[in-house]
C-alpha positions, 0 to 999 in steps of 0.5 A, a space after each residue: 484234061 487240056 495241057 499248055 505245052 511249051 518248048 523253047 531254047 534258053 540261054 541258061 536253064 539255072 537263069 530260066 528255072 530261077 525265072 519259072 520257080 518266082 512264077 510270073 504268070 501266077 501259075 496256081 491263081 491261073 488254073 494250073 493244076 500239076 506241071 512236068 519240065 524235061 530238058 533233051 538228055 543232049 540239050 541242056 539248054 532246051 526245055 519243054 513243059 506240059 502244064 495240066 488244067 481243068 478246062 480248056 478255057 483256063 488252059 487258052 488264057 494261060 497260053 495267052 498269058 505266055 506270050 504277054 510274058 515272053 515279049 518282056 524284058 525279064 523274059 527275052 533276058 532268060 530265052 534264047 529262040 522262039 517259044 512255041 506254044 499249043 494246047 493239046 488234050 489228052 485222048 488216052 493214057 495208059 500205063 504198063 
């Protein structure tokens, strides 16, 4: 299952939450099929999200997507650093 991770530092995560949840990139029409968000338990405004696919070619148009959207004004608006973004696959999970 490839997965878009994204981190970056935001200026206000309240701004930039408002921003993810109006959903700009048509996360749903886009392959997404389940996202997590963390924030550092000494950061606030630090946020990191993985985005789940079903293949990776869903998952690479996404990422481009992304960066299409973060030279924006709406979005220079809620970022306060560079974005880094990868996409990765998982090669094992498993739960205790």
């Amino acid at each position: 299952m490839p997965i878009v991770q994204l981190e970056h530092p935001v200026r206000d995560f309240g701004t930039w939450k408002a921003t993810f949840d109006r959903d700009p990139v048509d996360r749903n029409g886009s392959g997404v099929r389940s996202y997590q968000i963390y924030r550092p338990t000494d950061d606030p405004n630090f946020v990191a999200v993985d985005l789940e696919f079903d293949s990776l070619g869903e998952a690479e148009a996404f990422k481009l997507a992304l960066g299409e959207l973060w030279r924006s004004p709406q979005a220079m608006a809620a970022l306060s650093g560079a974005p880094r973004v990868r996409v990765v696959e998982v090669v094992e999970r498993k739960s205790y």
